[in-house]
C-alpha positions as CSV (number, residue, x, y, z in Angstrom):
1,X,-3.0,-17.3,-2.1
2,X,-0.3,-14.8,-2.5
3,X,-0.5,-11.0,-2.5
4,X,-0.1,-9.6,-5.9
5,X,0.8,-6.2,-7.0
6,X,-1.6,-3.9,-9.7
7,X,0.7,-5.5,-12.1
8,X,0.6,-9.0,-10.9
9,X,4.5,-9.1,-8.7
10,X,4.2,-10.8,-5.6
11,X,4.8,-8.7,-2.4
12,X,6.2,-10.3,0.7
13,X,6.7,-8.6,4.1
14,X,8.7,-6.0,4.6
15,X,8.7,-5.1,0.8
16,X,8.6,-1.7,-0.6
17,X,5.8,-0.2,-3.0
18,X,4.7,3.2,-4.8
19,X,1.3,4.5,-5.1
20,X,0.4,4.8,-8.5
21,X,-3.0,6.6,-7.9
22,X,-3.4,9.5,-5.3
23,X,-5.6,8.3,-2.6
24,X,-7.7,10.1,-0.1
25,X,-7.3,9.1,3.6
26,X,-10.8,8.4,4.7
27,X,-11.3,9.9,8.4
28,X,-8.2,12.6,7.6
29,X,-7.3,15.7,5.5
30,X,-4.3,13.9,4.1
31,X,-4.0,12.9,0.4
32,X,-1.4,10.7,-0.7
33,X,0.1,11.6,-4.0
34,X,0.7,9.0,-6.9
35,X,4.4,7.7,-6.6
36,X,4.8,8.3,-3.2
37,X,6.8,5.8,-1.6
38,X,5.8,3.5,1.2
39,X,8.3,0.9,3.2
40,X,7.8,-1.6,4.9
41,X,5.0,-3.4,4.3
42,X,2.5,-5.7,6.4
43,X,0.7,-8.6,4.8
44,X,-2.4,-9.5,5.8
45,X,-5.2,-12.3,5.6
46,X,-6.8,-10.6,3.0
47,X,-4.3,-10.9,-0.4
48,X,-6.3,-7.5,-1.6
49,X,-5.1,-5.6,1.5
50,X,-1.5,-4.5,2.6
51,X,-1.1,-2.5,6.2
52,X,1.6,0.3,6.0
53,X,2.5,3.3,7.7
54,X,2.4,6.6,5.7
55,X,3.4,10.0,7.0
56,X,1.0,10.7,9.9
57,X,-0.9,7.7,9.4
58,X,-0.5,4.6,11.3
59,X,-2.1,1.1,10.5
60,X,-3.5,2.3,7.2
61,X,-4.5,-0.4,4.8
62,X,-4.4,0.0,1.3
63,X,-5.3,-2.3,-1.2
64,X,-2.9,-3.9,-3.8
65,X,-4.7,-2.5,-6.8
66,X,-3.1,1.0,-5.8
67,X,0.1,0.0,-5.7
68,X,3.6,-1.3,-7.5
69,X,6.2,-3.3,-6.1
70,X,9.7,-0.4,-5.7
């Protein structure tokens, strides 16, 4: 199964994408703003689920529905 995008574009590894929702970091006082831009992408076993770094957060996983392909 392949790892889709909120509007259905398939994302590989190492792709770049852009929140289009801002998200609260659970555990943190960080908030990441709609169209902020996040490189370099990890896929992983779960198609719903991308790992990324953002900022000052490492190993966050976010899930596809929340983002664009860039």
């Amino acid at each position: 199964m392949t790892t889709r995008d909120s509007n259905g574009t398939p994302l590989s590894e190492g792709d770049s994408v852009t929140l289009i929702k801002d998200l609260k970091v659970k555990g943190t006082s960080v908030t990441l703003k709609r169209g902020t831009m996040v490189k370099g992408i990890h896929l992983t076993d779960d198609p719903a689920e991308i790992e990324c770094r953002v900022e000052r957060v490492k190993g966050l996983v976010l899930r596809t529905e929340f983002v664009k392909k860039a």
